[in-house]
C-alpha positions as CSV (number, residue, x, y, z in Angstrom):
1,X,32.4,-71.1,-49.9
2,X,33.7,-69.4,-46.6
3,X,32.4,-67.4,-44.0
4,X,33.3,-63.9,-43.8
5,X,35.6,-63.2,-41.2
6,X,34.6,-61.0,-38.3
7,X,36.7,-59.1,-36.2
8,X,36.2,-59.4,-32.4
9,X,34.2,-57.3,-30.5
10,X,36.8,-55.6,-28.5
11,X,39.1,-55.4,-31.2
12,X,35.9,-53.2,-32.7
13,X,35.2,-50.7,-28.7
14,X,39.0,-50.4,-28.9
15,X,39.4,-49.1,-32.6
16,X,36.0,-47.0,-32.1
17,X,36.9,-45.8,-28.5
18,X,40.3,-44.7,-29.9
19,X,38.5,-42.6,-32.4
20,X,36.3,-41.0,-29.5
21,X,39.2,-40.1,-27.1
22,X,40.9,-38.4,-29.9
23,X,37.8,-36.1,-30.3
24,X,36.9,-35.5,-26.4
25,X,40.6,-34.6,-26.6
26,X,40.1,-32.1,-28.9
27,X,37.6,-30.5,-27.3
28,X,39.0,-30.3,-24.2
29,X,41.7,-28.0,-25.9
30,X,39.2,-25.6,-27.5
31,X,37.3,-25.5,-24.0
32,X,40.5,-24.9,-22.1
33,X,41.6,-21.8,-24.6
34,X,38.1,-20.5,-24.2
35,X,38.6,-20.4,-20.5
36,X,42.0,-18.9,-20.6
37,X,40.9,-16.2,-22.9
38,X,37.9,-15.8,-21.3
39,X,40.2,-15.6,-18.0
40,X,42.7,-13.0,-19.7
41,X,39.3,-10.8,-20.8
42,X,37.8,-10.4,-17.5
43,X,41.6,-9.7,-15.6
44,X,41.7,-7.1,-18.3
45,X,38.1,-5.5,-17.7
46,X,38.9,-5.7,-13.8
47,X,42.1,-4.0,-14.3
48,X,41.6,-1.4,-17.3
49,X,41.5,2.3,-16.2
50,X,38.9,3.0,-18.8
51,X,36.2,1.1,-15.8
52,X,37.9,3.4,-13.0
53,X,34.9,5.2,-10.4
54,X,36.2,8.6,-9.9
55,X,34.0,8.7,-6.0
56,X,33.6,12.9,-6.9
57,X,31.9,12.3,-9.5
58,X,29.5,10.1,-7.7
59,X,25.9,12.1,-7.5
60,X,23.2,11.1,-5.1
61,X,19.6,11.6,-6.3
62,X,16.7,11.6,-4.0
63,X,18.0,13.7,-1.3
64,X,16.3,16.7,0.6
65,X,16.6,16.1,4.0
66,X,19.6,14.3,4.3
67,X,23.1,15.8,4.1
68,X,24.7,15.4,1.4
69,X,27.8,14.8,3.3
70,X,26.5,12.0,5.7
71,X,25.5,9.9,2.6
72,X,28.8,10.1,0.7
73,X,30.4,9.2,3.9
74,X,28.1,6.4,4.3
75,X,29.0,5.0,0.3
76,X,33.3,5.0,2.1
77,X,34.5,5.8,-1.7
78,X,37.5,7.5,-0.4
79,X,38.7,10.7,-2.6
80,X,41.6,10.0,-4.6
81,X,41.1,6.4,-4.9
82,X,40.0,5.0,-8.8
83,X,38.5,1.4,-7.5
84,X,37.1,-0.4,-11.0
85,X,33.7,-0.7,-11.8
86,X,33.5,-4.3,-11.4
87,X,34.9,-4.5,-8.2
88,X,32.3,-1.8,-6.6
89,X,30.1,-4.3,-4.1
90,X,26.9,-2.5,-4.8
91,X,24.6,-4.5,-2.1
92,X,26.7,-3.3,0.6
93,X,26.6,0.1,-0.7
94,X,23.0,-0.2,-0.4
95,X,23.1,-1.2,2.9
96,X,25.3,1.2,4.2
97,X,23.0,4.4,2.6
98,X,20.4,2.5,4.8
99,X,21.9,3.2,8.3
100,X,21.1,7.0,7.3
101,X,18.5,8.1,9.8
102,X,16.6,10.1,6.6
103,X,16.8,7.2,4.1
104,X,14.6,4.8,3.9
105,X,15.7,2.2,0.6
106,X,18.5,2.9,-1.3
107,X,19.5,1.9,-5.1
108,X,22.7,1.8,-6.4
109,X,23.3,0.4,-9.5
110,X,26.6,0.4,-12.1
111,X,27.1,1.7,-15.9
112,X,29.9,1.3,-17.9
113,X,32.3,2.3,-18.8
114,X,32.9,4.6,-15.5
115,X,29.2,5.4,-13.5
116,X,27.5,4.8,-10.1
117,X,23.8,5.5,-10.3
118,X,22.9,6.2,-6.6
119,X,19.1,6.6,-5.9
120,X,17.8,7.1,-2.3
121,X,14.3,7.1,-1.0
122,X,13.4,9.2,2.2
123,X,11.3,8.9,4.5
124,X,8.8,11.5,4.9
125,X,8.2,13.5,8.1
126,X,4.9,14.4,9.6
127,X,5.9,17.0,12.4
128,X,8.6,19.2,13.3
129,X,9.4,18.6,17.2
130,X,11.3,21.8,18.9
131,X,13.3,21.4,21.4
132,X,15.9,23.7,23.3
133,X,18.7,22.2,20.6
134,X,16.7,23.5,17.9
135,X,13.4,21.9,15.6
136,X,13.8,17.9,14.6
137,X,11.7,16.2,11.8
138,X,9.7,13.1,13.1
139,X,8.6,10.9,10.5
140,X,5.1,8.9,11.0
141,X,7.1,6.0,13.3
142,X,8.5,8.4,15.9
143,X,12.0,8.6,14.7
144,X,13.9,11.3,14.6
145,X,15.2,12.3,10.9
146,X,17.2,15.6,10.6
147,X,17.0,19.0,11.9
148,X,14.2,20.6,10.0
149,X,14.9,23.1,7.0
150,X,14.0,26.9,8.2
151,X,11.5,26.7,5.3
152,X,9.1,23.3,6.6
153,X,5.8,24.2,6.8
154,X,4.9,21.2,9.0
155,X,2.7,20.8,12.6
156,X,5.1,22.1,15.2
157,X,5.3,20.5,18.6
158,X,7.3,22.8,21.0
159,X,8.6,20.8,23.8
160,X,9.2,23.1,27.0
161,X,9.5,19.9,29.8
162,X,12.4,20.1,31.2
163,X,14.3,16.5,32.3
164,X,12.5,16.0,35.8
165,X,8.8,16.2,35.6
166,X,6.5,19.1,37.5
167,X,3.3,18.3,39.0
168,X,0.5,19.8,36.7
169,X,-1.2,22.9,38.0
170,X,-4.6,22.8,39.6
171,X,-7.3,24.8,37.5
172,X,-8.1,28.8,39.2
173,X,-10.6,28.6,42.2
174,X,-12.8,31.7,40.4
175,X,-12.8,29.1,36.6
176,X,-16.3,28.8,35.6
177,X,-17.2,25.4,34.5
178,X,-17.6,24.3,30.8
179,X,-20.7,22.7,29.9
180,X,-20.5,19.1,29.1
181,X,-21.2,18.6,25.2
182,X,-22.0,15.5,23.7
183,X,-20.2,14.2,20.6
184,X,-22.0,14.9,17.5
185,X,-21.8,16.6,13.8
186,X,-20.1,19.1,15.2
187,X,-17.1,16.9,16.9
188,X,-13.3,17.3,15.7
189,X,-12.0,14.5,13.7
190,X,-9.6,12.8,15.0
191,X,-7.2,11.1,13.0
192,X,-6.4,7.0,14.0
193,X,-3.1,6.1,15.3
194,X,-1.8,3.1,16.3
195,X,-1.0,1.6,20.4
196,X,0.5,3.5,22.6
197,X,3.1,3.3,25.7
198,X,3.3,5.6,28.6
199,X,5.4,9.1,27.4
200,X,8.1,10.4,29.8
201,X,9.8,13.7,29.8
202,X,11.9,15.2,27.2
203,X,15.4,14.2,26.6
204,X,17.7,15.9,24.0
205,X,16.9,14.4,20.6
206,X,19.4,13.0,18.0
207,X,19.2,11.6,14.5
208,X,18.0,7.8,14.7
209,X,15.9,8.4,18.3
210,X,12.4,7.7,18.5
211,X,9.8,9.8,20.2
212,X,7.8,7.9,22.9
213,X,4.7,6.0,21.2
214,X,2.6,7.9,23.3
215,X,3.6,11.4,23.0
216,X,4.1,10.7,19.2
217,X,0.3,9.3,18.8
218,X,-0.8,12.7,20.9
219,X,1.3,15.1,18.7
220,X,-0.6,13.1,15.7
221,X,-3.7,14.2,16.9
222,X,-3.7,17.7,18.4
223,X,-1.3,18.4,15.5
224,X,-3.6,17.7,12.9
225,X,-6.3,19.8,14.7
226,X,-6.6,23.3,12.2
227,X,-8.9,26.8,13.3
228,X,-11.5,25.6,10.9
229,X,-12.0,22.5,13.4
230,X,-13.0,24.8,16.0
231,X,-14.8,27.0,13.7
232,X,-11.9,30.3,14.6
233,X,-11.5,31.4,11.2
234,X,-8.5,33.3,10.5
235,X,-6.7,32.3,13.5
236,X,-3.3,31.0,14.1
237,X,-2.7,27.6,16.4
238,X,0.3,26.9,18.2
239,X,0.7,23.3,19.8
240,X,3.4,23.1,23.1
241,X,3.8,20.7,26.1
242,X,4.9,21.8,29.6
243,X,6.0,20.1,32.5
244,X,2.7,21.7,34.7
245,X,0.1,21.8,32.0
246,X,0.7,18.8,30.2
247,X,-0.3,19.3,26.4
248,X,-2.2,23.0,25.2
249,X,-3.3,24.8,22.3
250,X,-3.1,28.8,22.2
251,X,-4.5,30.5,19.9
252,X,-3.8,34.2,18.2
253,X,-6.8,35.6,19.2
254,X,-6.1,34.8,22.6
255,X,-7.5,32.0,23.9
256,X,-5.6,28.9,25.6
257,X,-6.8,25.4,25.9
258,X,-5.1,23.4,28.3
259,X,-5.1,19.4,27.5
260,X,-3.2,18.1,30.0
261,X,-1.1,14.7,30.5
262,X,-2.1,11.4,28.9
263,X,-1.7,7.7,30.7
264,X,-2.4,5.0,28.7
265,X,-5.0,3.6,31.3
266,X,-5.9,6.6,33.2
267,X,-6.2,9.1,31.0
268,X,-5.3,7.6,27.2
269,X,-5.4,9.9,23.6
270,X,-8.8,8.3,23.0
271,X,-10.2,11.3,25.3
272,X,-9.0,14.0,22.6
273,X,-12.1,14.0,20.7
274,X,-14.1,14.9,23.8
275,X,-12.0,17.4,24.7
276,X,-12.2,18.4,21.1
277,X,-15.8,18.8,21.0
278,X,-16.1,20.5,24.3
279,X,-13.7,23.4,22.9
280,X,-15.4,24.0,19.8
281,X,-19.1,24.3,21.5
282,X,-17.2,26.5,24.3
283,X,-15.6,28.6,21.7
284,X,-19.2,28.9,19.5
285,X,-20.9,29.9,22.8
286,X,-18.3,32.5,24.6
287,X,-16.2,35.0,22.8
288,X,-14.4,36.1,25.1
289,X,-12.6,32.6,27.0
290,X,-9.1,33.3,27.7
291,X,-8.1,30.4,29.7
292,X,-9.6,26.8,29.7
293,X,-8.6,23.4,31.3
294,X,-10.1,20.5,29.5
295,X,-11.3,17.9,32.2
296,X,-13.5,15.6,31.3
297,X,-16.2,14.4,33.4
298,X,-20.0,13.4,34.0
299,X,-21.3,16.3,34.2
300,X,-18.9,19.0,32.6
301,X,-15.9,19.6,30.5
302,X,-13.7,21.3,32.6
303,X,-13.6,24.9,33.6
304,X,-13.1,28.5,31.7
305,X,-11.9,31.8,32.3
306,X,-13.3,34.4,30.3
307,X,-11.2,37.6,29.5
308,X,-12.1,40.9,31.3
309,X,-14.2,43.2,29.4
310,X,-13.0,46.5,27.5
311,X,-13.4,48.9,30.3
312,X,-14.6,52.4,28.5
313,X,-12.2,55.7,28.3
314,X,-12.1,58.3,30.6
315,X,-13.7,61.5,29.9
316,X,-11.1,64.2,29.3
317,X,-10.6,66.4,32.7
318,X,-8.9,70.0,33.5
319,X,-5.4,69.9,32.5
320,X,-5.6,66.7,30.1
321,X,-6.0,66.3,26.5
322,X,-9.8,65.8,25.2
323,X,-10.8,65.7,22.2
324,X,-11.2,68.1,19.8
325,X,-14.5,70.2,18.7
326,X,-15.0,70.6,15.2
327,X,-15.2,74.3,14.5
């Protein structure tokens, strides 16, 4: 009887790892073809004219306020060049449609074989801010967006200061003094707004400037004040600031209320609603104001001017027209 014979054990890993190699070997090939097909694909898909942009045929959705122009220049997709789909760095492109004044988040996103999807969001303006240069649209922050379309029906702020700032006009010796009125039912609302800093005079306005926080959070205010607020039905409000009378509200029927300047410590926006409520009671109580300076104090509002009463016609004399008898 005799013992099988065994073979050694590293006469066995080097048969068996032999085996192994030739496999891993194997696969290594296919892996590398994959690759270099894989490779030839993509240098094809990069470089095939069937994934060229045309940049004119590149639309821009979302816009109203922005020119067209200024956000095609922004995308820098020259004209005449073809650059492949793949290669189109759309993050950048987003970034750049985002250094528009007007736009406030962009999309742009690729389809094959040959489109750019371009989406813009704007941001919206509350106020339309005249100036010498012509009428600017200022969005809730203060900054300035665009010039505003002839057709914007938004508030209007007409901005008359000039660069160096007047000293505000005293009130007429012969005003009358407006009752003081405490705030009640009957007080303007006043719509909240955020902190303010001290306002300066005007300075020409551009695309991307802000207005000061404190003339913006005014503007918010008297802006948003309507006729029906001050019970004048029918009428027409126009909003202006002036280098001596500060802020003032005239009215069609041909009254003018005179604000004044705001301070954020003296004088801040928080004293709108008084003034506010002391026009409307004046405006219930005397039909005929022409002129009124809202000061607030202890023991008044300020002081009116009423408007001089119709004086009757003249009776018709020798040698003038009268009028006629009826036969």
């Amino acid at each position: 009887m005799t013992l099988p014979v065994r073979q050694p054990r590293s006469a066995r890993r080097r048969r068996y790892g032999d085996r192994a190699s030739s496999r891993l070997t194997r696969i290594r090939l296919l892996a590398a073809l994959v690759l270099l097909a894989s490779g030839g694909a993509l240098y094809g898909l990069t470089t095939s004219p069937v994934f060229a942009l045309d940049p004119g045929s590149v639309r821009i959705d979302g816009l109203r306020y922005t020119d067209p122009v200024a956000a095609q220049a922004a995308l820098e997709l020259q004209q005449g060049t073809h650059p492949n789909l793949f290669h189109v760095p759309t993050a950048r492109l987003e970034a750049a449609l985002m250094t528009v004044p007007t736009v406030r988040a962009a999309s742009v996103r690729t389809r094959l074989p040959d489109e750019l999807l371009v989406l813009v969001e704007e941001r919206v303006p509350i106020l339309r801010w005249r100036q010498t240069g012509g009428e600017w649209l200022i969005d809730v922050d203060g900054a300035v967006l665009a010039q505003a379309p002839a057709d914007e029906d938004l508030p209007l702020v007409d901005d008359q200061r000039s660069t160096a700032a007047a000293a505000s006009a005293a009130p007429a010796a012969s005003a009358l003094p407006v009752a003081s009125v405490a705030a009640g039912p009957s007080a303007v609302p006043v719509p909240s707004s955020g902190s303010s800093t001290l306002g300066g005079p005007a300075t020409e306005l551009v695309p991307g400037a802000r207005i000061a926080s404190l003339d913006l959070e005014v503007a918010r205010v008297l802006g948003a004040v309507t006729p029906a607020h001050l019970a004048e039905a029918g009428s027409t409000l126009a909003l202006s600031v002036t280098d001596a009378d500060g802020w003032v509200i005239e009215s069609d029927s041909g009254w003018r209320a005179v604000f004044g300047h705001y301070a954020p410590e003296s004088r801040p926006p928080s004293s709108i609603q008084g003034q506010l409520t002391c026009l409307r009671a004046l405006l219930l109580s005397e039909k005929t104001v022409a002129d009124v300076t809202l000061s607030l104090s202890d023991d008044g509002c300020g002081t009116f001017r009423s408007r001089p009463s119709a004086q009757p016609a003249p009776s018709g004399r020798r040698g003038q027209a009268s009028p006629s008898a009826r036969p």
